[in-house]
N, C-alpha and C positions, 0 to 999 in steps of 0.2 A: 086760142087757148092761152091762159097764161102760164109763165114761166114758170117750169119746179124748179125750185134755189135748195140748195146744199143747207140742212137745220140738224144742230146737235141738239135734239130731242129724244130723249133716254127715256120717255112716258111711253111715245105711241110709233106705231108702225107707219110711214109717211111713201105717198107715190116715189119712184125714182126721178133724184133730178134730171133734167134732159142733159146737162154738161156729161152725164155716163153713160146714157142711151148707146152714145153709136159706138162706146169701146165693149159694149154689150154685144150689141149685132155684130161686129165683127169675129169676136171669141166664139159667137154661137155660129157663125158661118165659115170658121175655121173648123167646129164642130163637124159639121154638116159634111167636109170635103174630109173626112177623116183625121183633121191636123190636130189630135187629142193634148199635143206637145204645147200646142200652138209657136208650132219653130219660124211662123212665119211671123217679124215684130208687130207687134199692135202695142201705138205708144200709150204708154203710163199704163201696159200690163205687163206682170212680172211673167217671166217663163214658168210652166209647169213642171213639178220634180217627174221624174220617173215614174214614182210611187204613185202618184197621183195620177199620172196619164194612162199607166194599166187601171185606177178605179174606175175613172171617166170611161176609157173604151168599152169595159166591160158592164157599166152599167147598162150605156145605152147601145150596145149590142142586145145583152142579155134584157132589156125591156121588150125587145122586139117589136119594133116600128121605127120607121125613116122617121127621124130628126128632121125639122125643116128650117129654114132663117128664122128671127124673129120678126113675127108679124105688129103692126102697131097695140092690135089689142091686151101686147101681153105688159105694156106698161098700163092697162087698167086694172090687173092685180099682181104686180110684181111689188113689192115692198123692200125697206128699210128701216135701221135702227140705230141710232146711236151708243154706241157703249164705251162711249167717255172719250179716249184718243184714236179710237177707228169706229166704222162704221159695219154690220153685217146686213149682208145683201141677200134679198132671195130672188131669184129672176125666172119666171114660170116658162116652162119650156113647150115647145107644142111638137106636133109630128103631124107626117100627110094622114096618116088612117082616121086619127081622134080629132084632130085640131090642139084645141087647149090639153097636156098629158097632164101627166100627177108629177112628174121630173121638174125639180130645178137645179139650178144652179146655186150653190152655195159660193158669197165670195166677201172677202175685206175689204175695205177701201181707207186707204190711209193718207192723211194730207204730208207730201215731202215737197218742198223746194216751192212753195204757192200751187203746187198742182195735188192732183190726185191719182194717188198708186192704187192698181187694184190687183187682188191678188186671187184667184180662183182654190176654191178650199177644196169642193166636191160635186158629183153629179148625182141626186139621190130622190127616193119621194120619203115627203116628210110625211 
């Protein structure tokens, strides 16, 4: 497969480049072990507010189904978008009962210092 590369395209909804993949599975596998804070580093991801960590808990509590890692299938509809100097992310989340859920992950990702920061906004279905 070839490589998804990082594109400011403000028209269309584009695969995730793979350079974000694994700070994705990590976020969602910190998920998984209950770490909604994610207190444990994962680099070039920012910490979660407070505010945000009770949404996150309580969303996918209150969905009611085990959260699982992220499996490869969910970069075949997980998307993105550019909107000018960041980027928004949608990254489909699955669980053991469904597989694929209706939950993502909402998140920014912003270029600092030649890399890329990402910031997690919410856990919700759209």
């Amino acid at each position: 497969m070839n490589e998804i590369k990082v594109e400011k395209n403000e028209e269309n909804e584009l695969p995730i480049p793979h350079i974000w993949r694994s700070s994705f599975k990590e976020i969602v596998k910190a998920f998984v072990k209950g770490d909604y804070s994610l207190s444990s580093e994962i680099k070039n991801v920012n910490s979660i507010s407070d505010e945000t960590t009770v949404q996150i808990k309580e969303y996918i509590e209150d969905y009611g189904e085990e959260l699982i890692e992220l499996p490869n299938e969910t970069w075949e509809s997980s998307v993105y978008i550019s909107y000018g100097n960041y980027w928004n992310v949608l990254i489909d989340l699955f669980t053991k009962e469904e597989g694929l859920s209706d939950m993502v992950i909402s998140a920014e990702i912003r270029e600092k210092n030649e890399e890329y920061e990402i910031e997690v906004k919410q856990v919700y279905v759209p």
